[in-house]
gemmi code that builds the backbone of each chain (N, CA, C; Angstrom):
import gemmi

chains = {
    "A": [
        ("UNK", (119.949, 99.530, 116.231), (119.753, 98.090, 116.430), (119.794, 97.760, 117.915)),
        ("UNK", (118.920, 97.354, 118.389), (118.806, 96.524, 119.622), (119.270, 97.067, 120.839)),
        ("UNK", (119.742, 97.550, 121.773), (119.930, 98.346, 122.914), (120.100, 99.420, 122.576)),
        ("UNK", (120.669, 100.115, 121.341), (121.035, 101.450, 121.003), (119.765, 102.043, 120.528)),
        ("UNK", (118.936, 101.583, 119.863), (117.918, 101.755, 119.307), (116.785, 101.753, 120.791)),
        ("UNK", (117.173, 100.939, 121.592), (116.098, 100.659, 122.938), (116.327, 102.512, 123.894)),
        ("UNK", (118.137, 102.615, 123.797), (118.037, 103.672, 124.366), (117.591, 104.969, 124.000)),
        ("UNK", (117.592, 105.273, 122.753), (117.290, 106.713, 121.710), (115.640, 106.362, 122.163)),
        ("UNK", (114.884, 105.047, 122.107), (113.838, 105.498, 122.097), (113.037, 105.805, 123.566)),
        ("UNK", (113.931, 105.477, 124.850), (113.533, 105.831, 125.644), (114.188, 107.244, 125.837)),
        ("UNK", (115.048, 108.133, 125.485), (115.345, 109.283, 125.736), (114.760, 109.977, 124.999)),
        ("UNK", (114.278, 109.646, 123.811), (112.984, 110.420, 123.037), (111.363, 110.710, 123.880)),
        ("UNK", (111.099, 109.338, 124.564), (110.097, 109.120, 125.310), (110.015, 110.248, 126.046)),
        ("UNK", (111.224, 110.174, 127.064), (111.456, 110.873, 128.192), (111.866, 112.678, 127.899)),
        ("UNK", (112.421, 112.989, 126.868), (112.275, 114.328, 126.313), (110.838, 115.032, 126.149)),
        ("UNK", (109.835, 113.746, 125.262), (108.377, 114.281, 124.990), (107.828, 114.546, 126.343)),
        ("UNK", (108.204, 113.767, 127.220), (107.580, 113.528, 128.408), (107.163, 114.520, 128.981)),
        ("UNK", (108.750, 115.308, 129.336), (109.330, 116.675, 129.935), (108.677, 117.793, 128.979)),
        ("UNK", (108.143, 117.332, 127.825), (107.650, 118.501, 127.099), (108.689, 119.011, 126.045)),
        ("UNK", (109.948, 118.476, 126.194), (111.123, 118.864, 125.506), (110.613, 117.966, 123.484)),
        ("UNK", (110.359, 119.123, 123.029), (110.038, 118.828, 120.984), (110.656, 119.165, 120.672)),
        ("UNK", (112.096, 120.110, 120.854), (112.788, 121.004, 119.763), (114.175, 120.052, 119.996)),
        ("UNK", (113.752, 118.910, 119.095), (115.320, 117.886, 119.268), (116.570, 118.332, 118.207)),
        ("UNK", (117.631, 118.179, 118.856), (118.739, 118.053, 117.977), (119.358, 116.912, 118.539)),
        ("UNK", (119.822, 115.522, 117.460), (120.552, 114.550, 117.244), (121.863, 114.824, 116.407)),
        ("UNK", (122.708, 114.496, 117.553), (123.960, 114.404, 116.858), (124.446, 112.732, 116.702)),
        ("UNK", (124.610, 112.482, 115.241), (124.798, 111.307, 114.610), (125.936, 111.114, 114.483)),
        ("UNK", (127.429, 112.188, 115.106), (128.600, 111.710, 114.613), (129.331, 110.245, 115.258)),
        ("UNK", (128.750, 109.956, 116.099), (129.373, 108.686, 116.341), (128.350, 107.541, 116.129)),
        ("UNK", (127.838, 107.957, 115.046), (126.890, 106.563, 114.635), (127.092, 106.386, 113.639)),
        ("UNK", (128.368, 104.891, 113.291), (128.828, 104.932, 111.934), (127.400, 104.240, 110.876)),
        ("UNK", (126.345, 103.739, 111.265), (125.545, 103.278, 110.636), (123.960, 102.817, 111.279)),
        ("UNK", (123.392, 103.306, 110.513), (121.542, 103.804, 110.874), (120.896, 102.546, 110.276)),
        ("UNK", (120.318, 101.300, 110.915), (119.708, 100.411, 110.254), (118.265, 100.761, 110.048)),
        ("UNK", (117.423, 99.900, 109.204), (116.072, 100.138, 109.504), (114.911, 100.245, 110.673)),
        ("UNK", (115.491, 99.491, 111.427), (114.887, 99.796, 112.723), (114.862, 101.815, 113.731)),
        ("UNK", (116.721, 101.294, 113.363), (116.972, 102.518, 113.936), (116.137, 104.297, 113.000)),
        ("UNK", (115.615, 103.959, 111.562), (115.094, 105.150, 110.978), (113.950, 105.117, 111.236)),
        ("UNK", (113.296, 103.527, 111.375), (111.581, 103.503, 111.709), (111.306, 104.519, 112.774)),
        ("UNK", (112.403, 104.548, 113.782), (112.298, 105.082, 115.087), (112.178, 106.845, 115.079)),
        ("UNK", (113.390, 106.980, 113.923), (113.582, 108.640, 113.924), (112.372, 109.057, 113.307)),
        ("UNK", (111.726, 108.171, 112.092), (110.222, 108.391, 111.544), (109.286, 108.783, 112.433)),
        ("UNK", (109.244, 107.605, 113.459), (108.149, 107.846, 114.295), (107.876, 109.035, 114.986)),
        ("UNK", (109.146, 108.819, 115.450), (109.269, 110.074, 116.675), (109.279, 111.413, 115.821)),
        ("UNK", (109.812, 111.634, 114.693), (109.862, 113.200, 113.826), (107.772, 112.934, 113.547)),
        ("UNK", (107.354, 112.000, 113.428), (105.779, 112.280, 113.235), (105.435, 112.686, 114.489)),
        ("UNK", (105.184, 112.476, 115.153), (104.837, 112.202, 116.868), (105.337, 113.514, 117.489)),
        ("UNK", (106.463, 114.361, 117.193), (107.333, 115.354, 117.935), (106.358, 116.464, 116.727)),
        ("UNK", (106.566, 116.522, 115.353), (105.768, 117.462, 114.620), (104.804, 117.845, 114.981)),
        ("UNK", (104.113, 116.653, 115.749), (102.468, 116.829, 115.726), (102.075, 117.927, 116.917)),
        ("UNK", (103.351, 117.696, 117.793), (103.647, 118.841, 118.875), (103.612, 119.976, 118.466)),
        ("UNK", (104.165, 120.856, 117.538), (104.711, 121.501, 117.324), (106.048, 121.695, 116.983)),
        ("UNK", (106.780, 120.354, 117.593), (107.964, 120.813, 117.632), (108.977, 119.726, 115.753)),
        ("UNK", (110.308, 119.660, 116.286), (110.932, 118.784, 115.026), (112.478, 118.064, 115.297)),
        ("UNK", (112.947, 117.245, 114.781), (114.109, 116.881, 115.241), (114.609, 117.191, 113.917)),
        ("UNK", (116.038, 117.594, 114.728), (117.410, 118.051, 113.402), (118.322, 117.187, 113.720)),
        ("UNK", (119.080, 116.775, 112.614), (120.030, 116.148, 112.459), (121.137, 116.795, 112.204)),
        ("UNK", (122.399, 116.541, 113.316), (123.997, 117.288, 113.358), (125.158, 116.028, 113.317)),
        ("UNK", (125.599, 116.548, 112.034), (126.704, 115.837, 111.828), (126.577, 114.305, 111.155)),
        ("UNK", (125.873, 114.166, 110.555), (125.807, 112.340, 110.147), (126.678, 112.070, 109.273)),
        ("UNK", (126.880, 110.750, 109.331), (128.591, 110.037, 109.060), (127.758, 110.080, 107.465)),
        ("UNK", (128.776, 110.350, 106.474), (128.739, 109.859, 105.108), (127.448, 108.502, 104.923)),
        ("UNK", (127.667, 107.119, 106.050), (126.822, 105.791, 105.319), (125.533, 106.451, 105.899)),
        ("UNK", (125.736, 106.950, 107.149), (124.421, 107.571, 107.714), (123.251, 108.441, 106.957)),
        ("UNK", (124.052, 109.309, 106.362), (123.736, 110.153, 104.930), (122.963, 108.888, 103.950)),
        ("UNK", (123.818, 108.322, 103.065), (123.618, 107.490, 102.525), (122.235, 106.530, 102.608)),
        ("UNK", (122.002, 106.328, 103.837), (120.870, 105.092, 104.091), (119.412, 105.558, 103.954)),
        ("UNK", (119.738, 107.204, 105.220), (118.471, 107.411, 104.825), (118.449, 108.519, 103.276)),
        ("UNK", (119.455, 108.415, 102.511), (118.591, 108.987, 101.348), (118.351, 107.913, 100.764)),
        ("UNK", (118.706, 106.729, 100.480), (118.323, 105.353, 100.088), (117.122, 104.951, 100.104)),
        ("UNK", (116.594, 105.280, 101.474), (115.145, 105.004, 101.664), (114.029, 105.841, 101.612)),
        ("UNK", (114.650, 107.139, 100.846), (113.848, 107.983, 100.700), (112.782, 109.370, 102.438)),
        ("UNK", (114.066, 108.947, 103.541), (113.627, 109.686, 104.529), (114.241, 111.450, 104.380)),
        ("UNK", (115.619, 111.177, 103.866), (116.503, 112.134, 104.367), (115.965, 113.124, 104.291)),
        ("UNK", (115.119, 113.752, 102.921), (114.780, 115.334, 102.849), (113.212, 115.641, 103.870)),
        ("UNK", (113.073, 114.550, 104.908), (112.280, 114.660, 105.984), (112.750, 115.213, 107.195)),
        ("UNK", (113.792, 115.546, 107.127), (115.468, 115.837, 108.167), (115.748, 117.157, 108.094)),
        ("UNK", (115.787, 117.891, 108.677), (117.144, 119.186, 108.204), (118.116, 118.591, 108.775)),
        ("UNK", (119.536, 118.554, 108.044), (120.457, 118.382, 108.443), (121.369, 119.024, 108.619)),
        ("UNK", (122.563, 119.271, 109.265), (123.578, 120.207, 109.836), (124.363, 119.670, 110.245)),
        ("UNK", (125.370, 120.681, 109.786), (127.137, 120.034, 110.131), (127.517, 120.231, 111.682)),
        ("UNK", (127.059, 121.013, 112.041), (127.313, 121.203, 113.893), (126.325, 121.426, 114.453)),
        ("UNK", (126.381, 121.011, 116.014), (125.455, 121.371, 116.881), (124.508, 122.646, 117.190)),
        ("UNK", (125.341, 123.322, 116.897), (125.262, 125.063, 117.156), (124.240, 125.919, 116.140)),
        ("UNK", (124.816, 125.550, 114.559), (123.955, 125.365, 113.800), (122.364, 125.407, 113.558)),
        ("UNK", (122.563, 123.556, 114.536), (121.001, 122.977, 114.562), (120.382, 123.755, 115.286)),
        ("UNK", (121.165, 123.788, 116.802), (120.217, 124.971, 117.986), (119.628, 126.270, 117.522)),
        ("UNK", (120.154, 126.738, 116.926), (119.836, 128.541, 116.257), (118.960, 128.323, 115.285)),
        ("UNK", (119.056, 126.778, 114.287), (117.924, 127.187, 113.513), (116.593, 126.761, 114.117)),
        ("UNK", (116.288, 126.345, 115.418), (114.632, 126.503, 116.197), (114.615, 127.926, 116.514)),
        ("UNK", (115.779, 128.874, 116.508), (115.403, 130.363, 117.151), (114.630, 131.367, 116.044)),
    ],
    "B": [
        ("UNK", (123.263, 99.694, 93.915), (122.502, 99.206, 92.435), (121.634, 98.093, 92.984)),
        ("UNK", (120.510, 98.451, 91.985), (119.274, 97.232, 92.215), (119.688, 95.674, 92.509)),
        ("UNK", (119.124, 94.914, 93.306), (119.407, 93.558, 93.101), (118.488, 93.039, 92.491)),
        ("UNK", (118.053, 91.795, 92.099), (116.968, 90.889, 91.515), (117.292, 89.639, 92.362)),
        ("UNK", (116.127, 88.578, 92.494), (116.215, 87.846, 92.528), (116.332, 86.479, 92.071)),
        ("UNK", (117.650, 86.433, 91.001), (117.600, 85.525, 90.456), (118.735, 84.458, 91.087)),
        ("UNK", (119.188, 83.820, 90.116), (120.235, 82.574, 90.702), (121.420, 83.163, 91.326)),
        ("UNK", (122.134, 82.331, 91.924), (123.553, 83.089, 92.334), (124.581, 82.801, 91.254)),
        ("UNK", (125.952, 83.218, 90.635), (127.061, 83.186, 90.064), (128.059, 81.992, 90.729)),
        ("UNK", (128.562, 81.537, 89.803), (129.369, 80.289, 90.118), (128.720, 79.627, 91.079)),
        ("UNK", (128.028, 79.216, 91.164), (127.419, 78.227, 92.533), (128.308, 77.425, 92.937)),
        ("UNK", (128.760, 76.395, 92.008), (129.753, 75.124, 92.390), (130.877, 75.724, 92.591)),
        ("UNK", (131.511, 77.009, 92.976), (132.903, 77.114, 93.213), (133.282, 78.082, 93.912)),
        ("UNK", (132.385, 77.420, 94.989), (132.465, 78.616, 96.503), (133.294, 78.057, 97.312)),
        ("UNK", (134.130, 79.106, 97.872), (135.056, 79.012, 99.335), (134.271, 79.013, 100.155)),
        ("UNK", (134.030, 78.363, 101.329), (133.310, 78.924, 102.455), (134.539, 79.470, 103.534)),
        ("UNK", (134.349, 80.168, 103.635), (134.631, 81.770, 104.570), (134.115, 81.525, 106.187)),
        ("UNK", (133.232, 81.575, 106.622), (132.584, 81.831, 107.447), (131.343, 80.436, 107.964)),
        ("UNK", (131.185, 79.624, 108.576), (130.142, 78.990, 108.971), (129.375, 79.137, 110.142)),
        ("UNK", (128.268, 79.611, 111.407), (128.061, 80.280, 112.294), (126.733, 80.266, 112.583)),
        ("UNK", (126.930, 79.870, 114.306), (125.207, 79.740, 114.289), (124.863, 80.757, 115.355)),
        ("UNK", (124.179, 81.673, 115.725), (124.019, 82.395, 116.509), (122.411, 82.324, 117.188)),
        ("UNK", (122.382, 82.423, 118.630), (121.151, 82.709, 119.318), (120.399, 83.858, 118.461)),
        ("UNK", (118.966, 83.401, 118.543), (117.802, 84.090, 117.902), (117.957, 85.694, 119.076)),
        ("UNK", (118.781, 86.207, 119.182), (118.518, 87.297, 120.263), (119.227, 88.492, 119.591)),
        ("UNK", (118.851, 89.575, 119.496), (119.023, 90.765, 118.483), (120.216, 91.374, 119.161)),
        ("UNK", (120.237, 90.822, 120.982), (121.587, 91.511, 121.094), (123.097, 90.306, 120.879)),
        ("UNK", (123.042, 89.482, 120.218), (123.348, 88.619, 119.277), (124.125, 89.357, 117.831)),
        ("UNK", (123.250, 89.965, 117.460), (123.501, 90.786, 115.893), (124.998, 91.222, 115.705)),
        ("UNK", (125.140, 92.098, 116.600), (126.575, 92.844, 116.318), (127.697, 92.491, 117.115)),
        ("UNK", (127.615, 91.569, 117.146), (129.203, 90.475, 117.336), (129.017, 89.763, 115.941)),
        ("UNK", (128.234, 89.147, 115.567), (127.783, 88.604, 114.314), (128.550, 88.766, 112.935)),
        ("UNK", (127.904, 90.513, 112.856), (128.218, 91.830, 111.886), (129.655, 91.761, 112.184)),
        ("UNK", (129.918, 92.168, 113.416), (131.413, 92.415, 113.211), (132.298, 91.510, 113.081)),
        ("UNK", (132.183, 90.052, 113.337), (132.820, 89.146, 113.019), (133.329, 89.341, 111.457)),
        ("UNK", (132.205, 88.738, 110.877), (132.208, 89.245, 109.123), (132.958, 90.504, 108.921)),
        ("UNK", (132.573, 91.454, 109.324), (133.440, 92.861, 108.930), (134.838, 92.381, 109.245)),
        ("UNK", (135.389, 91.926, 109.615), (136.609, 91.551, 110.310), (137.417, 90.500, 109.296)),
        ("UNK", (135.976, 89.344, 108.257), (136.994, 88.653, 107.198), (137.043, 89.513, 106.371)),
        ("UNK", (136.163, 90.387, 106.044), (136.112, 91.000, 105.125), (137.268, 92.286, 105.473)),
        ("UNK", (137.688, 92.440, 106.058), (139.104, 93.605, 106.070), (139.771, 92.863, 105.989)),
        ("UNK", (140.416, 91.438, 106.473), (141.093, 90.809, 106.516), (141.816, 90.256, 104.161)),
        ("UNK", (140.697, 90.772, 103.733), (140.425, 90.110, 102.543), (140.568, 91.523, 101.760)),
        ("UNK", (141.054, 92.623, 102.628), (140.668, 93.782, 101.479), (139.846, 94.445, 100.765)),
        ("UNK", (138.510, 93.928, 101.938), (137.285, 94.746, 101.150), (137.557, 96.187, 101.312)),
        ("UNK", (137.315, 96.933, 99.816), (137.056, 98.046, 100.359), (135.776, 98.680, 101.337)),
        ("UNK", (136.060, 99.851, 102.318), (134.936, 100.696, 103.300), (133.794, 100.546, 102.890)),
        ("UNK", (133.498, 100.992, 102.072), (132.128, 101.161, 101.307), (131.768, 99.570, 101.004)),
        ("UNK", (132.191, 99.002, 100.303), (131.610, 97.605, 100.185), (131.422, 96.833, 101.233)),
        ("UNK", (132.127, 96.986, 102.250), (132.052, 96.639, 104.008), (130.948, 97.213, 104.466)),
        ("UNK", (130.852, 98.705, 104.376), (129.888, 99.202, 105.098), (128.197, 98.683, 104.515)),
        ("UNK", (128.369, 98.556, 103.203), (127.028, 97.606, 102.414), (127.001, 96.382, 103.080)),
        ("UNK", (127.745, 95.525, 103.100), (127.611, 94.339, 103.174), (127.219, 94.051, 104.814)),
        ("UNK", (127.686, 95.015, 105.362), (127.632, 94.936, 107.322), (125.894, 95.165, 107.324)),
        ("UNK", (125.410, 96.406, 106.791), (124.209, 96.897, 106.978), (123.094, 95.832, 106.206)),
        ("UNK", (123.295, 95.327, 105.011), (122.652, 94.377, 104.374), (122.375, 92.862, 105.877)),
        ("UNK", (123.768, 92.499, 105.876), (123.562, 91.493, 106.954), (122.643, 91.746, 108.366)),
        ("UNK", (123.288, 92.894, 108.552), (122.389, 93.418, 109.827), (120.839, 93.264, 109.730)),
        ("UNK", (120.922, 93.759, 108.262), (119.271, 94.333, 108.254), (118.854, 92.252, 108.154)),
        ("UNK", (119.336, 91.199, 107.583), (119.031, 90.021, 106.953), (118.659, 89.530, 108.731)),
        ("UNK", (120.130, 89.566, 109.632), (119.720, 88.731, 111.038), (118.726, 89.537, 111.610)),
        ("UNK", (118.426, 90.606, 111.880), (117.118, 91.530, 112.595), (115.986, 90.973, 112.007)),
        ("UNK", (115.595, 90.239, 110.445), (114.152, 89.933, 110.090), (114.144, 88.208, 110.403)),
        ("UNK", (115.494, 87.627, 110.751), (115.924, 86.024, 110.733), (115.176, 85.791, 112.158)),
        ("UNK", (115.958, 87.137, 113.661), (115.195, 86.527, 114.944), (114.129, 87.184, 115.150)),
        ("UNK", (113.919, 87.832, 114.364), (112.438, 88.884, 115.186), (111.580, 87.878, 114.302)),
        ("UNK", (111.158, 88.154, 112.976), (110.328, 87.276, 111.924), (110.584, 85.953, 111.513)),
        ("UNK", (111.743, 85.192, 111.922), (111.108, 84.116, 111.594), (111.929, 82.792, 112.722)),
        ("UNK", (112.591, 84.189, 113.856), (112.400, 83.295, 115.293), (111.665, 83.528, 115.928)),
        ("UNK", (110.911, 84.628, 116.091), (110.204, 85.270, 117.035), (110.339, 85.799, 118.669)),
        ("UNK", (111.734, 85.834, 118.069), (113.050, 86.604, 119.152), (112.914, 85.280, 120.744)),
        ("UNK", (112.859, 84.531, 119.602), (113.207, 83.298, 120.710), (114.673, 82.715, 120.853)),
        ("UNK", (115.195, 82.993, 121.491), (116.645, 82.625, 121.961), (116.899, 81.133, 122.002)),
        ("UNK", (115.907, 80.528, 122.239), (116.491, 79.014, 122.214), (116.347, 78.370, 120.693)),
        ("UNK", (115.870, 79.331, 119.800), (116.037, 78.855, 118.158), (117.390, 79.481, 117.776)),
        ("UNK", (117.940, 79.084, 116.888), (119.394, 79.493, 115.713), (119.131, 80.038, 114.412)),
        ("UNK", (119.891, 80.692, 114.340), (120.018, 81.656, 113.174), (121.525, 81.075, 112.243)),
        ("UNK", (121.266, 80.581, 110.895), (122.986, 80.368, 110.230), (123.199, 81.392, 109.732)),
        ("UNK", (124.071, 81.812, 109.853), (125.023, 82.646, 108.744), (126.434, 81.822, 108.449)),
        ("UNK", (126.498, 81.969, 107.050), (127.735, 81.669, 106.273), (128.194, 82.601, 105.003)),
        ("UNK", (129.449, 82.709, 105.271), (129.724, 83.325, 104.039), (130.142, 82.582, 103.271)),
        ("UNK", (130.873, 83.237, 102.029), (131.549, 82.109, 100.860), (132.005, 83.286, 99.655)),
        ("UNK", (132.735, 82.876, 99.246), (133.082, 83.398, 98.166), (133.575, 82.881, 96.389)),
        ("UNK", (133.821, 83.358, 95.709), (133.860, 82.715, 94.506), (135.354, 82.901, 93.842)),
        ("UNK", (135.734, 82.140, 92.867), (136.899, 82.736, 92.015), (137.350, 83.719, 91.763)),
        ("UNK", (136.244, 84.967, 91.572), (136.441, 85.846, 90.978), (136.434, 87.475, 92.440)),
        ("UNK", (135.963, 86.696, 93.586), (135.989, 87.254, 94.700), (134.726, 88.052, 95.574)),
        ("UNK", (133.897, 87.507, 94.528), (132.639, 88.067, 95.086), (131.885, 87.695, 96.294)),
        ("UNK", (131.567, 88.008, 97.093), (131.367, 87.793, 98.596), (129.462, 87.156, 98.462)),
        ("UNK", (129.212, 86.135, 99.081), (127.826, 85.944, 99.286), (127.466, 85.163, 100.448)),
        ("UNK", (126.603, 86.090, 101.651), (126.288, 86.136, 102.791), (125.168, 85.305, 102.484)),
        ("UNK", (124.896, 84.266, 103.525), (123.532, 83.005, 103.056), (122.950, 83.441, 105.196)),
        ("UNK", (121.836, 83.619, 104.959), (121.131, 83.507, 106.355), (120.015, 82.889, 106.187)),
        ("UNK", (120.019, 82.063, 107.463), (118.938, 80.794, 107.108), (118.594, 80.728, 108.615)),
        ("UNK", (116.778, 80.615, 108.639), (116.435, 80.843, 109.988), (115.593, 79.795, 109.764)),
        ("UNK", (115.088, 79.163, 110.599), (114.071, 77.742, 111.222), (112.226, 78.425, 110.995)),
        ("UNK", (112.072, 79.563, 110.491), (110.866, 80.078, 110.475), (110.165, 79.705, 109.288)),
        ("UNK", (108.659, 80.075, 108.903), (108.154, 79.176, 108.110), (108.148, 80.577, 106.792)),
        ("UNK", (109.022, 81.745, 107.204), (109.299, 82.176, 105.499), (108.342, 83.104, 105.484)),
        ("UNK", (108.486, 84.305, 104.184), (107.564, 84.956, 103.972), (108.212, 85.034, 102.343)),
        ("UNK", (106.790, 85.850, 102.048), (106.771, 86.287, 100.490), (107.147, 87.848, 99.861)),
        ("UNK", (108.685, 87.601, 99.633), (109.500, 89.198, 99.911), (108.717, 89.996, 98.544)),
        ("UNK", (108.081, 89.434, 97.357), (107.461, 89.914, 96.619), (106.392, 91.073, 97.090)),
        ("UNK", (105.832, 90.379, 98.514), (104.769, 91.358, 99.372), (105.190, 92.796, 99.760)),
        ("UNK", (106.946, 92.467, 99.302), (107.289, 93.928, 100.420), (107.276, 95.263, 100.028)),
        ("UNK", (106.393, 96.407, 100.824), (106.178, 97.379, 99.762), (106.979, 98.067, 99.912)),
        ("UNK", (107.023, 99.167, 98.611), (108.554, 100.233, 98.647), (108.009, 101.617, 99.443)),
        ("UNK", (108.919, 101.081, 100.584), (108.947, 102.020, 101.252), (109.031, 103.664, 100.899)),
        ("UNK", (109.720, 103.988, 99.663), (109.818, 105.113, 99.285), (108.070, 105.897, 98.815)),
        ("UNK", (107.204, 104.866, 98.840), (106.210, 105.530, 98.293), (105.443, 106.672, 99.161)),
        ("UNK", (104.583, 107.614, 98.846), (104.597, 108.218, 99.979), (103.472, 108.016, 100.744)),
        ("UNK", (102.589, 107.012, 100.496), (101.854, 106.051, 101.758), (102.695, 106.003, 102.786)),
        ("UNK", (103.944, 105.163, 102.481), (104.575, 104.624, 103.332), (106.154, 105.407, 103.829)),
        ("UNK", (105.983, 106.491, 103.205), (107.725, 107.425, 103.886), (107.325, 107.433, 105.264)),
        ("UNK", (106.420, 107.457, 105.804), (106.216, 107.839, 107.672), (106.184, 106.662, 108.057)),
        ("UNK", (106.503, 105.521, 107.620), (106.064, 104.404, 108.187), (107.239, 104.100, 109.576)),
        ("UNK", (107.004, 102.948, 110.436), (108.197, 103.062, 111.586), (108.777, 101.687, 111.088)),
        ("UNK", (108.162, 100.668, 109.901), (108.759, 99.367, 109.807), (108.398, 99.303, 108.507)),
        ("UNK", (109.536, 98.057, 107.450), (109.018, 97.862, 106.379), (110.288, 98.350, 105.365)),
        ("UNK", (111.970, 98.741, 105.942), (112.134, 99.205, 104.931), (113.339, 98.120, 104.956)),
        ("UNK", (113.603, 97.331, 105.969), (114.662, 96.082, 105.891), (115.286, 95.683, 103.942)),
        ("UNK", (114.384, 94.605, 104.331), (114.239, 94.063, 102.736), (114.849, 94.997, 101.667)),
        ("UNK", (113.754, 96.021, 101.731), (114.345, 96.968, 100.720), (115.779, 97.706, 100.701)),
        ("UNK", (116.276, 97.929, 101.703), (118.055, 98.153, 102.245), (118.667, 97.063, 101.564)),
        ("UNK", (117.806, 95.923, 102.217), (119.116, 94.972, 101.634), (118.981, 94.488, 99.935)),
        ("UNK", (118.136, 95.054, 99.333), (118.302, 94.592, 97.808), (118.804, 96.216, 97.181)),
        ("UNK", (118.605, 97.258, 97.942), (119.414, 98.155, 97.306), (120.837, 98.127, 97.972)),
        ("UNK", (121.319, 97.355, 98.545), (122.740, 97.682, 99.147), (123.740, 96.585, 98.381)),
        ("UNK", (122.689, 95.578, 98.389), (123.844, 94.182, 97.382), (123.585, 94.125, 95.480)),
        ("UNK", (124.664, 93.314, 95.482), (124.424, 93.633, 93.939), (123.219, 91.903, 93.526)),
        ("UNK", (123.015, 91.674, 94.359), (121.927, 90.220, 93.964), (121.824, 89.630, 95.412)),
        ("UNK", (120.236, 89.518, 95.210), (119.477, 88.941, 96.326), (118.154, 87.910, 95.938)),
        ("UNK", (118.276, 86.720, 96.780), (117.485, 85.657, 96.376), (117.132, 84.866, 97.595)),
        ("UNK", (115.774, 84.653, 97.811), (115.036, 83.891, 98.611), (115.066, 82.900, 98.308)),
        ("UNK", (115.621, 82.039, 98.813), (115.139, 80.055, 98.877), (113.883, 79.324, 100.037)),
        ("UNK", (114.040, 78.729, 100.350), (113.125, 77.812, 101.631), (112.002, 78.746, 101.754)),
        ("UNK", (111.222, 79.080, 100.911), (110.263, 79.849, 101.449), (110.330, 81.620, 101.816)),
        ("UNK", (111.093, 81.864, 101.456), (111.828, 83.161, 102.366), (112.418, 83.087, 103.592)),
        ("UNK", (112.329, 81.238, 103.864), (113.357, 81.739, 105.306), (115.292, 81.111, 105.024)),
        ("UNK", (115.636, 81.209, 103.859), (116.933, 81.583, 103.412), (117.112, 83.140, 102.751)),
        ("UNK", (117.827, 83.458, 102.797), (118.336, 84.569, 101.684), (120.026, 84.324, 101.608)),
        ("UNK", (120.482, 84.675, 100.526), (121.537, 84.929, 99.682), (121.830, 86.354, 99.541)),
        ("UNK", (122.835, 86.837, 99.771), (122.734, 88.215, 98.937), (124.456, 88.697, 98.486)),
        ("UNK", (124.846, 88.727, 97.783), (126.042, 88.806, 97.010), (126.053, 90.172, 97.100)),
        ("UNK", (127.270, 90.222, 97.014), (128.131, 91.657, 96.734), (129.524, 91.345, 95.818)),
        ("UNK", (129.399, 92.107, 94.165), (130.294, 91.823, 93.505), (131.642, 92.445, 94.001)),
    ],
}
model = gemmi.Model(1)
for chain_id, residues in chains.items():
    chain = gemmi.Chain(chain_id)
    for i, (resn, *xyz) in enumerate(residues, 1):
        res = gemmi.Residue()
        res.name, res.seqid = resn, gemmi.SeqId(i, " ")
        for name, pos in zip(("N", "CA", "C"), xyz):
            atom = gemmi.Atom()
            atom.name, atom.element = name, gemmi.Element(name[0])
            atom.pos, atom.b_iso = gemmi.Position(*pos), 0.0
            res.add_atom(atom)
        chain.add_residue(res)
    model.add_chain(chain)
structure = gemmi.Structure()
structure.add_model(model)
structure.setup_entities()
């Protein structure tokens, strides 16, 4: 929502920019993902795929979980309990 | 669980809780949200019914100043809460815009629309409350949580 959402999408920008596609997001301190904020991860997981590359998801809070399986995104996600995890599975 | 849009429960025997007018400005929202989260601990909601009711609202003021202020700051946004006898919580947001027709809104889950970047508001907030109802055109909503 609204500056948080302004910043993810300029550090997404600025990752593609650099050429950087092989994202990992860590969601543990995001107690809650509104619609805006998934339109965004949508976009950008279309937009980053089309690269080649994909964003993973590390660590999302239980409601975080929750929202986007609600809306039918989540199994668009790999998700993962740690960082480390996410990194090794682009290797 | 699904909401519908039908009438609200006890109408005539609401507490009001909460009365509140906030700038049409999205960075506005979450002082808003957390205000509310704040009667609502105060009242013993449980987490989970908090965490519905925060994200429902959220998602209600984000379509109040973008769609039907047009993220104009010098228009108002109401929010009020209220509650009933029996303790059921119902969030009312009411924006100065000329409304839309939530019947239009498509389900996002379909798979036209899983890639979409907008469009899934609405639908959050009738799967997150237990009843949701448009008045003034669509520029009120109601949405209860039993």
């Amino acid at each position: 929502m609204g500056p948080a959402v302004d910043s993810l999408r300029q550090t997404l920008e600025e990752a593609i920019g650099t050429g950087d596609t092989r994202v990992v997001m860590n969601l543990s301190e995001v107690p809650m993902v509104d619609s805006t904020g998934i339109g965004l991860l949508v976009r950008f997981l279309v937009l980053i795929k089309k690269k080649g590359g994909n964003i993973k998801l590390a660590q999302p809070s239980k409601f975080a979980v929750q929202t986007l399986r609600l809306v039918g995104v989540l199994n668009l996600f790999e998700v993962f309990d740690n960082d480390d995890a996410a990194v090794e599975s682009f290797t | 669980m699904p909401a519908d849009d039908r009438g609200s429960p006890q109408a005539g025997a609401l507490s009001e809780l909460v009365d509140l007018n906030m700038p049409a400005n999205s960075e506005a929202i979450a002082s808003v949200v957390d205000a509310i989260g704040e009667t609502l601990l105060s009242l013993e909601v449980p987490e989970q019914k908090r965490f519905e009711v925060g994200l429902a609202l959220q998602e209600a003021l984000s379509n109040a100043v973008v769609h039907g202020c047009g993220n104009d700051p010098t228009k108002t946004v109401r929010c009020r809460v209220k509650s009933d006898p029996q303790g059921r919580i119902a969030i009312i947001v009411t924006d100065p815009g000329p409304g839309f027709s939530p019947d239009l809104v498509p389900d996002p889950r379909k798979d036209e629309n899983l890639h979409a970047d907008h469009g899934r508001g609405v639908y959050l907030i009738r799967q997150l409350m237990d009843e949701v109802h448009f008045e003034r055109r669509g520029s009120e909503i109601t949405m209860w949580k039993y």
